[in-house]
N, C-alpha and C positions, 0 to 999 in steps of 0.2 A: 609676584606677578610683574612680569614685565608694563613697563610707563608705554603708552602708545604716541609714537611723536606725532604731535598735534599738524607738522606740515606735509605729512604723509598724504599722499594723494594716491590711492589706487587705481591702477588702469583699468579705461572700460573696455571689458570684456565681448567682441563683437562673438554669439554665441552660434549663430545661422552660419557664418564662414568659420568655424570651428567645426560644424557636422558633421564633415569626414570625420576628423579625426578622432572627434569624440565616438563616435558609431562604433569605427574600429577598435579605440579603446573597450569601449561597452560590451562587446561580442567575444574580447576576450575573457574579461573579470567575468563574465557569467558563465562561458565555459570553463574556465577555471573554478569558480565558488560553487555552482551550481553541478557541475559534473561531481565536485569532490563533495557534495552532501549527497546523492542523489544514487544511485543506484546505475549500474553501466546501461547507456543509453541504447536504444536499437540502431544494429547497424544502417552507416553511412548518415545518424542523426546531426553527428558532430559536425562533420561534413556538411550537411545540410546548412544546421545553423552558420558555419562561418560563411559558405555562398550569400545567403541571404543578405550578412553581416558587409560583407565587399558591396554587394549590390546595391543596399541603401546608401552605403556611402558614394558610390561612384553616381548616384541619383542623385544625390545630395550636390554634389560637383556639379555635376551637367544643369542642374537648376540654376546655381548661381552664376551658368558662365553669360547670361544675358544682362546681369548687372553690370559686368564690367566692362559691357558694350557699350551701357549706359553713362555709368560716373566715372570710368576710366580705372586704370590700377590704383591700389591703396596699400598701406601696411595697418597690421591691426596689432591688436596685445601690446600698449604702446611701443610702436614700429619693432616690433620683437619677428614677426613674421607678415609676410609680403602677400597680398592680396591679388592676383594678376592672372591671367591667360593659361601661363605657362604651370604655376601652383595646379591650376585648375585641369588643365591636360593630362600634367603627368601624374595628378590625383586618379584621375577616370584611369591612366593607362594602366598603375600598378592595381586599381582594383579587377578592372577588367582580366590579368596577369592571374591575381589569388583566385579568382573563380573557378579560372582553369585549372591551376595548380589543386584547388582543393578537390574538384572534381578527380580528378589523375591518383588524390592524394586517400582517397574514400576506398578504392579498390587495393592501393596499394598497402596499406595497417590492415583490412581485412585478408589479404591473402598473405601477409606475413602475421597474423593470429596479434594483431597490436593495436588493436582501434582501442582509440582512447583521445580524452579532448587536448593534452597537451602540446601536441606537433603542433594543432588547428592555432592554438594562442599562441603558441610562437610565430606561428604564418602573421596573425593579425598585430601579434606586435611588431614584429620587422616590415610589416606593410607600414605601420604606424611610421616609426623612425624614417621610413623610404622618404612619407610623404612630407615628416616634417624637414627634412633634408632639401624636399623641394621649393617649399615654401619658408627655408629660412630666412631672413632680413639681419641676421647678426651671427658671427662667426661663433658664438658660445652657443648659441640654438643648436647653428648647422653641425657643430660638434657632438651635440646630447644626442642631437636625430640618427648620427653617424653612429655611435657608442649603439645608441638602441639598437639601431640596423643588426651591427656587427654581433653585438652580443647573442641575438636571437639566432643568427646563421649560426655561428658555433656549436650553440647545441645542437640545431637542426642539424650538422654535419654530422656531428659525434650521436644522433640518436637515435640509432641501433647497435648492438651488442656486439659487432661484429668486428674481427680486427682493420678492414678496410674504412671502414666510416669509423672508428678509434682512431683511427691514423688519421683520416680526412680532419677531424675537428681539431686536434691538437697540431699538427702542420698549420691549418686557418687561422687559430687561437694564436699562437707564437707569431707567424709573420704579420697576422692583422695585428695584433697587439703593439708592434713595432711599426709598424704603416700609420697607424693611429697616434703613436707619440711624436711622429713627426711632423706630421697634421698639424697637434696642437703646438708642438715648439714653432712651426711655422705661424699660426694664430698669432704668437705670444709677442715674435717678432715685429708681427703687422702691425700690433697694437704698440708697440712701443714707438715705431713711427709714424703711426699716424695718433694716435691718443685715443682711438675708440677702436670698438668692435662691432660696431652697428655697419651693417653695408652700405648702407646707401651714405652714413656720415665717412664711412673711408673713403668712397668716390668724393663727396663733397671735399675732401680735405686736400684732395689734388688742385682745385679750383679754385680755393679761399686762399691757400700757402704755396707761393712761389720759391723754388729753391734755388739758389744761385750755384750750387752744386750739382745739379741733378735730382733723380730721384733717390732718397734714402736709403744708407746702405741697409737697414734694417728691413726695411720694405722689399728689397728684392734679394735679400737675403730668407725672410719669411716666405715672397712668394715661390723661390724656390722649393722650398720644404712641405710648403702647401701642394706644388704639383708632384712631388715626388710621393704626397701620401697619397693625394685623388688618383694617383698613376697604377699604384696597388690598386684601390678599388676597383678602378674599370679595367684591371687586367690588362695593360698596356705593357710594351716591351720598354725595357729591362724588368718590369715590377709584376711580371706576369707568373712568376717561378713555381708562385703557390697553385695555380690555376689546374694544370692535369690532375695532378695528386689529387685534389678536394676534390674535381669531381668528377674523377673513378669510382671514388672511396664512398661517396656522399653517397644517402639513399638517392633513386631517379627520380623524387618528387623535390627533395630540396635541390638536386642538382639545376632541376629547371627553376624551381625559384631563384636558387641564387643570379643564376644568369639571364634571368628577365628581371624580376623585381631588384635584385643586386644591383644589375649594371643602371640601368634605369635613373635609381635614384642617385647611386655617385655620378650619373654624366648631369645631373639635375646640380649635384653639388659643383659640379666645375663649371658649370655657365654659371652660378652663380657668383661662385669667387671670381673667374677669370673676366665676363663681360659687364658683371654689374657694379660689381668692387673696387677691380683693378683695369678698367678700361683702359685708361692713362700708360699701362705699360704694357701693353699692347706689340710696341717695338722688341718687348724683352722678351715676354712670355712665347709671342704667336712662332717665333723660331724652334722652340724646346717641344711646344706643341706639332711642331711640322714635325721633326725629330723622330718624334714618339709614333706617329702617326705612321710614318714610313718605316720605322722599325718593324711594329706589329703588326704592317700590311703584310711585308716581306715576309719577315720571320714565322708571324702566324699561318700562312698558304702553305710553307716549306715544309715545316712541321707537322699540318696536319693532312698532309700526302702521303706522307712516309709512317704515318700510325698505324697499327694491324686492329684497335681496339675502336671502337664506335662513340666511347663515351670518349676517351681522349682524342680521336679525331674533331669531337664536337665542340670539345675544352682549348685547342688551337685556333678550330674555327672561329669561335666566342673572340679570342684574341684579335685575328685576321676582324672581325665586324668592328671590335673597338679601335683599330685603324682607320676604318673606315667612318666610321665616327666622328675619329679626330678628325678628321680631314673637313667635316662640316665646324666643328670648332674652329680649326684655324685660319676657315674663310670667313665666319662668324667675327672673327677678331679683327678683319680687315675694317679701315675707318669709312664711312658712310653707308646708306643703303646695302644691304646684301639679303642674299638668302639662307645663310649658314645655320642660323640659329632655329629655323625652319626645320630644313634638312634633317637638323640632329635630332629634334623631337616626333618628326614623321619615323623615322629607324629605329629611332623608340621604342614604338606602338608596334609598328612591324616585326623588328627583329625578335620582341619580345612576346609576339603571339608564336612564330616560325618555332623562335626554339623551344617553346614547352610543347608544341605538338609531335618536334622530332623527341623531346627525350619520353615523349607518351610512348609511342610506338617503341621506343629501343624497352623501357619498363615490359611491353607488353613481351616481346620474344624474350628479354632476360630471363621471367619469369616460368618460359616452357625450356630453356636451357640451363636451367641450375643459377640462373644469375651469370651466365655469361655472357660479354658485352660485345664477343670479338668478332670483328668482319664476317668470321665465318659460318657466325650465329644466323648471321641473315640467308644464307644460302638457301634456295630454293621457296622462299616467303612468298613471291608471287603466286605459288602452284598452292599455299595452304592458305593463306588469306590476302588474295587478290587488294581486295576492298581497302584492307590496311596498308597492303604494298602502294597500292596507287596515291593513298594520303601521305606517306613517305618522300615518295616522288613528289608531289609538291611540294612540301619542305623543302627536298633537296633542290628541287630547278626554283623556288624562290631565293635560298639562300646564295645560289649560284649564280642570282642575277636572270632570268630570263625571263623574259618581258611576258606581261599579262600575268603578272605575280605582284606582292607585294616588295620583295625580295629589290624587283626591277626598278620599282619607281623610289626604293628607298638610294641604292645604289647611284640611278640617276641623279638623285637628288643633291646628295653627295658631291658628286664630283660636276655637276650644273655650278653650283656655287663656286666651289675651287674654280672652276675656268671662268666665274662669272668675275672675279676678285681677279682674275690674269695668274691663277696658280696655277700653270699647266704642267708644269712638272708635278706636282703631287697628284692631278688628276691623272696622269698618264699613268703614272707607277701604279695608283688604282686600281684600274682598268687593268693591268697586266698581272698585276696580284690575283683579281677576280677569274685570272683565266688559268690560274695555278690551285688555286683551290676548287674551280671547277673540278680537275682531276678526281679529287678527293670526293665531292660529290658522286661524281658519275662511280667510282670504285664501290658505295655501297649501293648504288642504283644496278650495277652490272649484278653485283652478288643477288640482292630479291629476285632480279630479274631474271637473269639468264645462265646462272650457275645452281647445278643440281644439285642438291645432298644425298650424300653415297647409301647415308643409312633412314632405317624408315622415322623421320623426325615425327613428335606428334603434331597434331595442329597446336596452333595460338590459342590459348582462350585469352577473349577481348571480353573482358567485363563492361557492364553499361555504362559507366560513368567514363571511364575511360576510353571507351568510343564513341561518348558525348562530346569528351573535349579534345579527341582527334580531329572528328568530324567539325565541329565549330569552328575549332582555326584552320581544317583545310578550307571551308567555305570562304571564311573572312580573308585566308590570303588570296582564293583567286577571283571572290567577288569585287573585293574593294581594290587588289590588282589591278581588274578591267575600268570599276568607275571607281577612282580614286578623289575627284573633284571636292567631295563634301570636305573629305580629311585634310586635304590641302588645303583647303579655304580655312579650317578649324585651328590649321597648325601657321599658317600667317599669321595668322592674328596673335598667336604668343610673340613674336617678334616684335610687334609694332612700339611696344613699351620700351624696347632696346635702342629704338631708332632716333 
């Protein structure tokens, strides 16, 4: 038997700001244990339970976010993870994400004859890792959360039989797995010049140690490798390669997970490296950021004009918004008061409601075309389910930017900040990106709409669930589109800790 050292001091455990994530843990061990003792549940059960399972936790979130109106931010587990605004926002946004996703995801194992609880515990462990991502305080956390995250996509990629999502998960596997090791060689770096891995002690160690040299070659040698591995995550240009292929290949339900709850929590992981950690290089980073930001505006509109496939146009698109994104980072990085950091977590919420309701609807026609995803699939949708064509269209005219959408005031947001910071060159290229990828919108808007199909297609069958979570996020984009106020005000206030 191991001696217990008598100077051991165990950390106390804050177990009320753990909720979430314990919730989410919790909803999976019991679909996993209790599905596999237990007899195949009635369909859309599983389903059921993990809704519920998101729902308590993003409650759970929304309660405590009056505490920290109260005592201000804190870190808990000693200072292991970050207690604040933003923990708590992008906690609500990725639960808020899985709800829909599980809903989309209920119809979609029943109609390929697959209902079973394991996708659902994979959703609620990679929602797990999302959040612990978000609420890191130390780059070995922000690493396990990262690890969790990824590990759980993978399967999700690869989990159906099919050689397309075969291909998807081992393509994700191989370059995340590589994306990930430079992550952490970047970590490893950071630590060696600064001497810790806690975030808030790397900020401090800018503060307390003056260097007559500069900043440490280590240190910007890490945080290189650090942005080129968060670069992979949020599918940014040059590290975007993997993105089409995954999710063509991917089933439609992970496809939207990955790129709501996916990108989500890696842009949760680079505010937190880039404005909490490494303020101080700010001069280094916020150029590479610019870089990237304008790459993936450009590159992502170009690419997904000229795609003939709807799930690849959508996987460029995703590209094209993490531009757009960036672009709220690299105002975010500028020195005093801004709105950047705002911006990014309103696009968030937004972009991450928009595109699980577009890949609902593309799920929904794949399913009356053999699983075909391509432009042509859409042809004549209006004349066979109007209702569904019209929630389309809002997808598309939010993502396109046009006002009295979500879409509009996340865009706005965006590039408000860039010109608030005096970035008008990155705001402009914006703007004009936004009016290249429009194309691409309106090209699967013309096909619903105004292109006949020659032969007698069947109707769509829209299963309930998935016309629950069509329907939700078309209300949510064009209600909170029109009054936006509340969320604005909710998404300040993660900034104010930054400032």
């Amino acid at each position: 038997m191991l001696a217990q050292d008598p100077n051991f001091v165990a950390p106390e455990i804050e177990w009320w700001h753990l909720s979430p994530i314990l919730t989410l843990v919790g909803g999976a061990l019991l679909l996993l244990l209790v599905g596999a003792l237990t007899l195949r549940w009635p369909k859309g059960l599983y389903g059921i339970v993990t809704i519920l399972t998101a729902a308590v936790a993003g409650v759970f979130a929304f309660l405590q976010w009056g505490d920290i109106d109260d005592n201000g931010p804190a870190t808990i587990v000693d200072g292991a993870l970050a207690y604040d605004h933003l923990t708590l926002f992008l906690t609500m946004t990725i639960c808020a994400a899985l709800v829909l996703v599980a809903l989309v995801t209920i119809d979609e194992l029943a109609i390929a004859g697959k209902d079973a609880p394991e996708m659902y515990a994979m959703f609620l462990v990679a929602a797990t890792g999302g959040i612990v991502m978000a609420s890191a305080n130390d780059m070995i956390v922000l690493f396990l959360g990262l690890e969790t995250l990824s590990l759980a996509l993978y399967v999700l990629a690869a989990s159906y039989r099919t050689p397309e999502s075969q291909e998807s998960g081992l393509k994700y596997f191989v370059l995340g797995g590589f994306a990930s090791a430079v992550f952490l060689y970047g970590i490893a770096l950071v630590y060696g010049g600064t001497q810790s891995t806690n975030i808030s002690e790397i900020a401090a160690s800018f503060t307390t140690n003056v260097s007559l040299d500069g900043d440490s070659t280590l240190v910007l040698a890490g945080l290189a490798l650090l942005i080129v591995g968060l670069g992979f995550k949020v599918a940014a240009v040059p590290f975007h390669v993997w993105s089409p292929d995954v999710y063509q290949g991917a089933p439609n339900q992970v496809t939207a997970f990955m790129a709501s709850v996916g990108k989500a929590a890696a842009f949760a992981a680079m505010l937190r490296v880039l404005l909490v950690a490494l303020p101080f290089q700010r001069d280094d980073w916020r150029p590479v950021i610019w870089v990237l930001a304008v790459l993936s505006l450009v590159i992502g509109s170009l690419l997904a004009a000229v795609q003939t496939d709807v799930k690849r146009m959508l996987a460029y698109s995703s590209v094209s918004h993490a531009g757009f994104i960036l672009v709220g980072v690299e105002a975010a990085g500028h020195a005093g008061p801004n709105s950047g950091m705002e911006s990014v977590v309103e696009y968030l919420l937004f972009y991450s409601v928009l595109t699980i309701g577009s890949f609902a609807v593309v799920a929904v026609v794949a399913h009356s075309n053999g699983g075909d995803t391509s432009i042509s699939a859409f042809n004549g949708l209006a004349r066979r389910r109007p209702a569904v064509t019209l929630a389309l269209t809002v997808f598309l005219l939010a993502q396109a930017g046009v006002p009295f959408t979500t879409g509009f005031v996340a865009k706005f947001g965006v590039i408000q900040a860039a010109v608030d910071v005096n970035s008008y060159a990155i705001g402009i290229i914006a703007m004009l990106s936004a009016v290249i990828a429009a194309f691409m919108y309106l090209r699967i808007m013309v096909s619903a709409w105004l292109t006949t199909d020659d032969t007698d297609a069947p109707k769509e069958q829209v299963p309930f669930a998935t016309a629950l979570a069509v329907g939700v996020a078309a209300v949510f984009t064009v209600v909170v589109g029109i009054y936006p106020e509340w969320l604005l005000e909710a998404a300040e206030s993660v900034a104010i800790y930054a400032r």
